[in-house]
C-alpha distance (Angstrom), angle and dihedral (degrees) to the residues before:
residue distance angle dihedral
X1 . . .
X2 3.43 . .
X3 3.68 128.2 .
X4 4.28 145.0 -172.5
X5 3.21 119.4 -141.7
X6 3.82 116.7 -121.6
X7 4.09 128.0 -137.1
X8 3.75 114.2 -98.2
X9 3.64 100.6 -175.2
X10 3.64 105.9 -76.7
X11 3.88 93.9 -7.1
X12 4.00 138.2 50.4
X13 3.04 127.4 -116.5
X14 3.86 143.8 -162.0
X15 3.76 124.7 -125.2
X16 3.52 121.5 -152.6
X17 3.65 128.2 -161.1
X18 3.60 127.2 -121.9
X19 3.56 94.2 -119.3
X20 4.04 90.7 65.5
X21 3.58 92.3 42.1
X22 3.85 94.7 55.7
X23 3.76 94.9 47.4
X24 4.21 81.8 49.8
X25 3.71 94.1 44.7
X26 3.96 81.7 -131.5
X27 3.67 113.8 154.2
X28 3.92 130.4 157.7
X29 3.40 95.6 -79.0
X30 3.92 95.9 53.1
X31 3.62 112.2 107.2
X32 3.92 111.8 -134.3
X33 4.05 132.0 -144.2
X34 3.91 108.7 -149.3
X35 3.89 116.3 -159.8
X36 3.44 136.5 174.1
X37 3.97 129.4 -151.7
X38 3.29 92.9 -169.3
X39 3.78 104.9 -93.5
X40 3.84 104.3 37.6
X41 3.66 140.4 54.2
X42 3.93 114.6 -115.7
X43 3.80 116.1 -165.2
X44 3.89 112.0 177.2
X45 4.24 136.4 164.0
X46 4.00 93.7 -98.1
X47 4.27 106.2 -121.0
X48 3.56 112.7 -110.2
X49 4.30 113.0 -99.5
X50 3.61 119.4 -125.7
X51 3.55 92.4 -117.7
X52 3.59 91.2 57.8
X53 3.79 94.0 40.0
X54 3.94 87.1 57.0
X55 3.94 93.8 44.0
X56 3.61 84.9 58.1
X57 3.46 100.1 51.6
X58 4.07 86.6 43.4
X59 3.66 85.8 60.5
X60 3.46 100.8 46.1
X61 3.80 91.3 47.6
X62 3.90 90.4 45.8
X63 4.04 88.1 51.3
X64 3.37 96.6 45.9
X65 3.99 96.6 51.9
X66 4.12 99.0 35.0
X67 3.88 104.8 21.5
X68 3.51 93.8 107.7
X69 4.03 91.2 50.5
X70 4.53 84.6 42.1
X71 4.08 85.9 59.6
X72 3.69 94.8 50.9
X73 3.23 94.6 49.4
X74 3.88 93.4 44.2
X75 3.84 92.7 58.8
């Protein structure tokens, strides 16, 4: 497939079609890694850190044990 790139303002940018996306599981909350080899162009989902992957669980556990006591205090 080949593609143009489109003007974004002051930048360009790529637009990828749903098709590719799907078969990714990219959507517009999907953070992406962008690397270069030095001739092409590589656009892929970015892997989860640790430190994110533990701050999620944190959050989960800290949900699951005080959410009742976050809503109350939310309202």
């Amino acid at each position: 497939m080949v593609k143009k790139l489109t003007k974004h303002g002051n930048s360009l940018a790529l637009v990828i079609d749903r098709p590719i996306l799907d078969l990714l599981k990219i959507d517009v909350e999907t953070p992406l890694e962008i690397s270069t080899d030095g001739q092409r162009l590589i656009v892929a989902p970015a892997a989860p850190s640790a430190r994110r992957e533990k701050f999620d669980a944190a959050q989960q556990w800290a949900h699951k044990r005080y959410g009742k006591a976050f809503k109350r205090l939310a309202e």
